[in-house]
C-alpha positions, 0 to 999 in steps of 0.5 A: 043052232050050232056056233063056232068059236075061235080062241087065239092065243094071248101073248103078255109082250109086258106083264107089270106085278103092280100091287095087291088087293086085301082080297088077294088079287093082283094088279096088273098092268100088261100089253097084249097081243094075239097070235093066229094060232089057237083053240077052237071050238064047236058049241052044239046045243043040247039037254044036259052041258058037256065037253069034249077035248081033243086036239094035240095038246088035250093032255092034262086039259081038265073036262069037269068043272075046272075048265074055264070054257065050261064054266063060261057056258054054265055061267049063262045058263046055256047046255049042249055039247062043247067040242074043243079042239085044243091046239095051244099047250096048257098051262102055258102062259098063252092064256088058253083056258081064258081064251076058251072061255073068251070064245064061247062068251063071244058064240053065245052072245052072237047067238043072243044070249046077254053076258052080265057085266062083270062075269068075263072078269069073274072067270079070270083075269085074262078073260075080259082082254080075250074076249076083245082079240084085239091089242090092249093094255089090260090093267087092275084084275084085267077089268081095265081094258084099253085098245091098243094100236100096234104094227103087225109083230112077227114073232115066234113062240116056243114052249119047252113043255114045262107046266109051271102053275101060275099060284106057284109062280106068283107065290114066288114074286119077290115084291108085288108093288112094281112100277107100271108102265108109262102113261101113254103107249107110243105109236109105234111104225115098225116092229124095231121101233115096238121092240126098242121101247119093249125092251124097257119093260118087263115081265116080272113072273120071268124070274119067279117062274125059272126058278120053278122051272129052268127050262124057261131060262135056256128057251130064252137062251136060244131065242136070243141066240137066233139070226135078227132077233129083236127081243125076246121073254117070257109071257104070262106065267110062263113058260111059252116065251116069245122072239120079235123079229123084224120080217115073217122070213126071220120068224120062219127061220128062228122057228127052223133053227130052234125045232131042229134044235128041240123037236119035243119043243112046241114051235110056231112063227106067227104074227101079232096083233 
């Protein structure tokens, strides 16, 4: 039977760079939120896999074995048709093709199909906190996961329309053996109160990935710039970066206020989870 998936985007309100493996992976230590805007996805079943993307922001997205999405649903041995409507900019820092793959992981299961322990991570390191949707605290390669229980954040996401390839970006950390976060998150009551204790932590791929890209550097510029602005970074590897606000109403208005700025700029007001 035909499933459906939805795959949010993947917001890195913290990305710690804590170490490095023999095997080249990085260690994390991240706090993740999701948005509600995101790809979706349309599983057919079939004789042969493929996959279709469309979408606003299919440019680029790669259909052939490099698409994560694909990957996922060749990994359980599933075949049919994989439409994606694909509405978050890729190579973002929103996780996107992990989000992808997330989902159709999800679909599948739903449909009975069983996911070995282990291949969400295989897939990448972003998968396993995708596939929960939840807030976490993702940690290690991202095999580390923890629910994490925040407020509603609004926020405002903008992409400036650079791709900044994430090897680039962590080839250009300066050191890899960064603090992480503290211990215990804190219960936060209100988006003020998250923001306060965000604005200790960090992103340590910001500085390496305005070097590749400095348009990241005056996206930040302009969110700082924006009326009740609480915070303001860069998720992931860039280079979508994200403002906290304290209500919806300041998050549309920021989102007014940098779209009539930069029209070629992705834009959107949302809420975290």
């Amino acid at each position: 039977m035909t499933a459906e998936a939805f795959a949010p985007a993947k917001i890195n309100l913290t990305l710690h760079v804590t170490g490095q493996r023999a095997d080249g992976y990085h260690l994390l230590d991240s706090l993740v939120a999701f948005a509600d805007i995101g790809d979706r996805l349309l599983l057919t079943p079939g004789a042969d896999l493929s996959l279709e993307v469309t979408g606003t922001c299919s440019d680029g997205v790669p259909t052939d074995a490099r698409n994560l999405a694909r990957r996922a649903a060749e990994a359980l041995g599933w075949t049919g048709h994989i439409a994606l409507d694909k509405v978050l900019p890729h190579g973002a820092g929103l996780g996107g093709g992990s989000a992808d793959a997330a989902a159709v992981l999800r679909a599948l299961e739903a449909c009975g199909i069983s996911v070995p322990e282990g291949l969400p991570v295989s897939l990448g390191a972003d998968v396993p906190v995708c596939r929960l949707v939840r807030a976490a605290r993702m940690q290690g390669i991202g095999e580390r996961i923890a629910p994490v229980g925040l407020p509603a954040l609004p926020a405002l996401l903008v992409n400036p329309g650079a791709h900044v390839p994430t090897g680039s970006v962590f080839s250009a950390l300066a050191r890899r053996d960064n603090p992480g976060m503290p211990a215990q998150i804190p219960d936060f009551e209100a988006p003020p109160d998250c923001a306060d204790w965000l604005k200790d932590q960090r992103n340590d791929l910001e500085v390496p990935a305005i070097g590749i890209a400095p348009v990241i550097d005056r996206a930040l510029a302009d969110l700082r710039r924006t009326s009740e602005v609480l915070i303001a970074r860069m998720s992931g590897s860039g280079s979508t970066c994200f403002a906290l606000y304290p209500t919806m109403k300041a998050a549309h208005a920021a989102a007014y206020e940098i779209g009539a700025e930069h029209p070629d700029w992705w834009c959107y007001a949302t809420e975290l989870r």
